[in-house]
ZATIZA-818639 format. One record per residue (C-alpha): residue in three letters; x, y, z. Coordinates in nm, 3 decimals. Layout:
   residu         x         y         z
      ALA         X         Y         Z
...
//
This chain:
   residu         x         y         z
      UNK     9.052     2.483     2.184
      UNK     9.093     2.742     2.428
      UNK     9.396     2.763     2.689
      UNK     9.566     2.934     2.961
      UNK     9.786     2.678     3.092
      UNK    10.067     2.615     2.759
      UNK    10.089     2.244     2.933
      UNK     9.763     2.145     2.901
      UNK     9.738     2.289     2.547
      UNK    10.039     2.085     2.472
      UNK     9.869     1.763     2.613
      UNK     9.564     1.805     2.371
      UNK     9.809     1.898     2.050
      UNK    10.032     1.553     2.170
      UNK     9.704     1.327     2.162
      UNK     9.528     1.484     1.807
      UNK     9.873     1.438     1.673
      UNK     9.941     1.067     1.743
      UNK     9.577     0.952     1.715
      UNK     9.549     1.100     1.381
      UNK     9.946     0.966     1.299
      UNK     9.803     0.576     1.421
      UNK     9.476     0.594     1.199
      UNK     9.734     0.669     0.865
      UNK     9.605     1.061     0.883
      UNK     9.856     1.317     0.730
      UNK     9.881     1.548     1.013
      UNK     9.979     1.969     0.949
      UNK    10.081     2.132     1.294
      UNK    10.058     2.529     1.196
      UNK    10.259     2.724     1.493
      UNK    10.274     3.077     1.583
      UNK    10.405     3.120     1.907
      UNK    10.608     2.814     1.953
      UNK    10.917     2.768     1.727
      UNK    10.821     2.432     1.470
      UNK    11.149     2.216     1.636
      UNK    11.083     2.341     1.984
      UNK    10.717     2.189     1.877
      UNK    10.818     1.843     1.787
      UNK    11.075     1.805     2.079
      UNK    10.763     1.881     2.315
      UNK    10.559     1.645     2.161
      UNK    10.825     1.361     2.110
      UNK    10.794     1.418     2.535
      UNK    10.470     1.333     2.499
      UNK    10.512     0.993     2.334
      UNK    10.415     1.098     2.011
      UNK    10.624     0.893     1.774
      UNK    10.733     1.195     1.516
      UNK    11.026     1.045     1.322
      UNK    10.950     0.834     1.080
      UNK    10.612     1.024     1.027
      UNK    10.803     1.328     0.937
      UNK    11.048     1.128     0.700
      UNK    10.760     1.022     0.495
      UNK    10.575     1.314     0.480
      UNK    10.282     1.252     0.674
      UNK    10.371     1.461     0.991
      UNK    10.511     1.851     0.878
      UNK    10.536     2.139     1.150
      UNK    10.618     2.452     1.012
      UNK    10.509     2.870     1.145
      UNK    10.182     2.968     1.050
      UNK    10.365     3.289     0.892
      UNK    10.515     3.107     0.629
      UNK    10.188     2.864     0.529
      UNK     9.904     2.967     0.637
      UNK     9.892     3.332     0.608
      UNK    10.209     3.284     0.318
      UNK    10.415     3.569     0.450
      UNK    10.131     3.804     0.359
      UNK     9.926     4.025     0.572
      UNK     9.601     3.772     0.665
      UNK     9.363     3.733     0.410
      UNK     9.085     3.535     0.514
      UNK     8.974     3.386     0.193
      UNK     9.332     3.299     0.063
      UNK     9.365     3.094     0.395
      UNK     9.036     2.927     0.316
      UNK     9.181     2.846    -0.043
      UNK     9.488     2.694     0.146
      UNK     9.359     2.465     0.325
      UNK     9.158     2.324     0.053
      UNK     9.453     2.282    -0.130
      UNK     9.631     2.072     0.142
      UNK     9.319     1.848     0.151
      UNK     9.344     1.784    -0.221
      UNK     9.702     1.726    -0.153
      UNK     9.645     1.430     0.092
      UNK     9.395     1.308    -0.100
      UNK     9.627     1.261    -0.406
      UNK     9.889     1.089    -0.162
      UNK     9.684     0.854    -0.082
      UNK     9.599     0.960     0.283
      UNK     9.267     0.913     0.398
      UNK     9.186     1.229     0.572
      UNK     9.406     1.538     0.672
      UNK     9.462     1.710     1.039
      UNK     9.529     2.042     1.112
      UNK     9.625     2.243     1.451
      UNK     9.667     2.623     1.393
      UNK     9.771     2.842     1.636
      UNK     9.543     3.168     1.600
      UNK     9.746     3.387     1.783
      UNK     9.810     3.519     1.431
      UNK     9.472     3.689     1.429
      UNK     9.606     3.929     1.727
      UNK     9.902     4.160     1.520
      UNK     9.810     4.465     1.510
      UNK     9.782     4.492     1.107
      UNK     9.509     4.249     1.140
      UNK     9.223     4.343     1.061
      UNK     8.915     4.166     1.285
      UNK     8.690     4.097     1.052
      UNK     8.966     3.839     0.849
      UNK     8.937     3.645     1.193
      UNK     8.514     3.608     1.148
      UNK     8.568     3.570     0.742
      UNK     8.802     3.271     0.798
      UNK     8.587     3.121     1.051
      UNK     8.292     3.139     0.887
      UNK     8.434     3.008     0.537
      UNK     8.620     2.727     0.645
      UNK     8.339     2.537     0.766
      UNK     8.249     2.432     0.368
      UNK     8.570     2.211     0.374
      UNK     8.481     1.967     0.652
      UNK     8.135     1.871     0.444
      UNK     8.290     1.517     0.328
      UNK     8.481     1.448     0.686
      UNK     8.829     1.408     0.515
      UNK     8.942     1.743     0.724
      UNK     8.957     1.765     1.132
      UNK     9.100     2.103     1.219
      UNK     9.175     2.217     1.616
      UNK     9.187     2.583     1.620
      UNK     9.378     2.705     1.975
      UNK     9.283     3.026     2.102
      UNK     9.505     3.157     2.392
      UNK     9.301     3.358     2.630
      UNK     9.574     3.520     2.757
      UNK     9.552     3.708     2.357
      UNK     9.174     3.705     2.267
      UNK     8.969     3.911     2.451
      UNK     8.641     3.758     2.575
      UNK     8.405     3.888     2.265
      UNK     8.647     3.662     2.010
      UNK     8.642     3.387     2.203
      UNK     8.267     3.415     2.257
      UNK     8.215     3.386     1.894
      UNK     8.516     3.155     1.848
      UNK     8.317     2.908     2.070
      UNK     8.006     2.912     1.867
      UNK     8.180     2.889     1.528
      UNK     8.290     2.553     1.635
      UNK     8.064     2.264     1.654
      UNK     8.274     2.143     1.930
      UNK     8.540     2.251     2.208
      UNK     8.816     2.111     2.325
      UNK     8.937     2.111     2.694
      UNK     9.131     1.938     2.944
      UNK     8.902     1.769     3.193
      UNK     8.975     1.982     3.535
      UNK     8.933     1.716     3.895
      UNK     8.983     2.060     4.116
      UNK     9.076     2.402     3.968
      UNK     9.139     2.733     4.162
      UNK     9.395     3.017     4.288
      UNK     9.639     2.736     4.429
      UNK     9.570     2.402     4.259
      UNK     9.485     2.280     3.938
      UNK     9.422     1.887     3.902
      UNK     9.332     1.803     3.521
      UNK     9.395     1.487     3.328
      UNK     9.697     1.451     3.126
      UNK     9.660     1.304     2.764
      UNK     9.971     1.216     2.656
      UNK    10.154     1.075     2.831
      UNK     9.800     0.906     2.983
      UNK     9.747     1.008     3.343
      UNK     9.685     1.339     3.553
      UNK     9.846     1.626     3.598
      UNK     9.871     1.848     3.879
      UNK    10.021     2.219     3.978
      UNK    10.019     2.431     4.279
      UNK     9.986     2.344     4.667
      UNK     9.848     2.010     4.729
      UNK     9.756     1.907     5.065
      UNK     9.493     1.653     5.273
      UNK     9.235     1.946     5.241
      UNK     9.224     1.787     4.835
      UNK     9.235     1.382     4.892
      UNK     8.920     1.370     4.791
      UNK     9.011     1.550     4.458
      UNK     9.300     1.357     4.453
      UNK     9.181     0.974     4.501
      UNK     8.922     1.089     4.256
      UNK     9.151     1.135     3.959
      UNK     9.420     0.922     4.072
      UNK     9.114     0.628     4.059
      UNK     9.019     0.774     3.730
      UNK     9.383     0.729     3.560
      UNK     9.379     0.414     3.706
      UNK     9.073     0.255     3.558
      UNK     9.154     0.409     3.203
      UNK     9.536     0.333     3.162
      UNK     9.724     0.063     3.190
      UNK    10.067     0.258     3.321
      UNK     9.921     0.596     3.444
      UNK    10.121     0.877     3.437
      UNK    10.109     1.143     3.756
      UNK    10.336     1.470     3.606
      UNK    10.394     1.649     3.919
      UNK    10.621     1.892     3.746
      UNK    10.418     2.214     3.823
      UNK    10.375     2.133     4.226
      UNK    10.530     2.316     4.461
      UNK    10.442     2.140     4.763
      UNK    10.291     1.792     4.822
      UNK    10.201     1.696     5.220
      UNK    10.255     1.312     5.364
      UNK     9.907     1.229     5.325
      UNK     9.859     1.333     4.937
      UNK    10.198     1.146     4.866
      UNK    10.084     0.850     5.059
      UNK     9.808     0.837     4.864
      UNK     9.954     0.808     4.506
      UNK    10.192     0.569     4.633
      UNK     9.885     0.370     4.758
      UNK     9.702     0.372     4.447
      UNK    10.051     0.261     4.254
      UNK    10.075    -0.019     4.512
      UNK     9.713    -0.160     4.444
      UNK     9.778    -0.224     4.094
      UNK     9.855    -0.567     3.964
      UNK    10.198    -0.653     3.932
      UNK    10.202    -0.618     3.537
      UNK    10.123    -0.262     3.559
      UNK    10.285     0.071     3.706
      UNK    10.247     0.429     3.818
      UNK    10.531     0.635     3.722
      UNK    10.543     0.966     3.881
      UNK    10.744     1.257     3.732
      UNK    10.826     1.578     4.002
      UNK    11.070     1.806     4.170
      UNK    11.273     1.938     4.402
      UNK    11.083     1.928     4.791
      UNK    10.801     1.733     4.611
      UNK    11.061     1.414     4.496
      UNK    11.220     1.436     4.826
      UNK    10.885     1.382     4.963
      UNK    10.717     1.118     4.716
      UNK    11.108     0.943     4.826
      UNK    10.968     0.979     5.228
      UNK    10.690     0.736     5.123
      UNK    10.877     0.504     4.932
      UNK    10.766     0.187     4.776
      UNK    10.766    -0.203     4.835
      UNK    11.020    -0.270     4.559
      UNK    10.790    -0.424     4.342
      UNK    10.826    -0.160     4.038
      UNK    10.461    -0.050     4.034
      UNK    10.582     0.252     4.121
      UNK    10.827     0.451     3.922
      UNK    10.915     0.811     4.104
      UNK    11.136     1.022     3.848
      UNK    11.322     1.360     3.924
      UNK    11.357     1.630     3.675
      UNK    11.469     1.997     3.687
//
C-alpha cells in the first residue's frame, strides 16, 4: 500500500483490521510513525471494534522498533525469521490465519542499509505459500523515493489503494472504508456534481448507512450540498446518510437542511 494522504491510509488499515478481526484472524498492526495507542484510538474511529480483541490476544499494536526489527539495526533475514515465528504462534492458538500491517518507514533511517529493504522483500514471499499469512506493507511516498516504490510495487502480487471519484490540486473525492462511504477534501463546487452524484450514488448502492466525512473540505457551494442532502432524502426510511464536517462547510450543509425524517444525520466536529 502506498499513500500520501495519512487519512486514506488509515481507512485501508481500519477495514484489513476488522475484516480479518470478524473472520477469527489474529491481527499484528506493526507501527513506525504513529504511536501504537494513538493507532487504536484512530481505528476505534473507524468502527473497528478493538477491545475485546485486544483482551484476548487476537488484536496487538505495538512499534515496529521493538518487534519487528527487535531494537536492532534492520536485518533482513532476522525479520523474515520473525514473522514466521508469529505464524507458528497463531497457529498453535488456534487461529486460523495471521494479519500483519507494517509500516516501512523503518527502511528510510539513515543506518539502513538498502539492500535489507530488497532482502526482506524478496524473502518474505516463502511464508504466504500455505495462505495462513496476509501482510499489507505501507509505503509513504512522502519517504520512498520513486525507484523503491517502483520495485516495492512489483514485489507485491497486489496493491492496495483507495478508489479516487476526482483527484487534483484542489479536490480529492475517494471512497472511505471504514466507516463505509466517501470522503472528500479541498474546494468543492457545481463545476464537480458530476464527480459528486457519481460517488455519492456509489456509497449509496453499496451501504446501507453511507458515511460522507467532509472533515478535510474547506468550502462546499449550495448546489454540491443540495445534492448530498438529496441523495440522503431518496433513501428509504430505514436507512440514513450521516455527514461528518466543519466550520463554513456545517453551516452550509445546515442552509440545506432536511425534512425531519432522520435520513440525514449532519454532525460538526473541530
Amino acid at each position: 500500500m502506498t499513500f500520501s494522504d495519512p487519512q486514506e491510509r488509515l481507512d485501508l488499515l481500519a477495514a484489513f483490521v476488522r475484516d480479518g478481526l470478524r473472520q477469527g484472524q489474529k491481527v499484528l498492526c506493526w507501527t513506525d510513525s504513529v504511536d501504537p495507542d494513538q493507532l487504536g484510538r484512530q481505528l476505534v474511529g473507524r468502527s473497528v471494534r478493538t477491545g475485546a480483541a485486544l483482551r484476548r490476544g487476537q488484536l496487538r499494536f505495538a512499534p515496529v522498533e521493538a518487534t519487528l526489527l527487535d531494537g536492532r539495526q534492520a536485518d533482513a533475514q532476522q525479520m523474515v525469521d520473525l514473522l514466521a515465528e508469529q505464524l507458528d504462534l497463531a497457529g498453535r492458538e488456534g487461529y486460523p490465519g495471521l494479519r500483519v500491517t507494517a509500516d516501512m518507514c523503518w527502511a528510510t533511517r539513515p543506518l539502513t542499509a538498502p539492500e535489507e529493504l530488497l532482502t526482506f522483500e524478496q524473502e518474505v514471499g516463502t511464508l504466504f505459500a500455505d495462505g495462513r499469512l496476509c501482510m499489507i506493507c505501507q509505503y509513504d511516498r512522502e519517504r520512498f523515493d520513486a525507484v523503491t516504490l517502483a520495485f516495492a510495487a512489483k514485489a507485491h502480487p497486489k496493491t492496495v489503494a483507495a478508489l479516487a471519484y476526482h483527484d487534483d490540486a484542489l479536490l480529492r473525492i475517494c471512497r472511505q472504508y471504514s466507516p463505509p462511504g466517501i470522503r472528500i477534501a479541498g474546494e468543492l463546487d457545481y463545476q464537480h456534481l458530476d464527480e459528486l452524484n457519481r460517488a455519492l450514488t456509489e456509497t449509496v448502492r453499496l451501504d446501507r448507512h453511507p458515511h460522507v466525512n467532509l472533515t478535510g473540505l474547506d468550502y462546499i457551494d449550495a448546489a454540491c450540498a443540495s445534492a448530498i442532502a438529496h441523495a440522503a432524502l431518496k433513501l428509504p426510511g430505514t436507512r440514513r446518510l450521516t455527514v461528518t464536517c466543519r466550520g463554513l462547510v456545517h453551516k452550509m450543509m445546515d442552509l440545506v437542511g432536511s425534512d425531519g425524517t432522520g435520513r440525514l444525520r449532519v454532525t460538526a466536529v473541530r
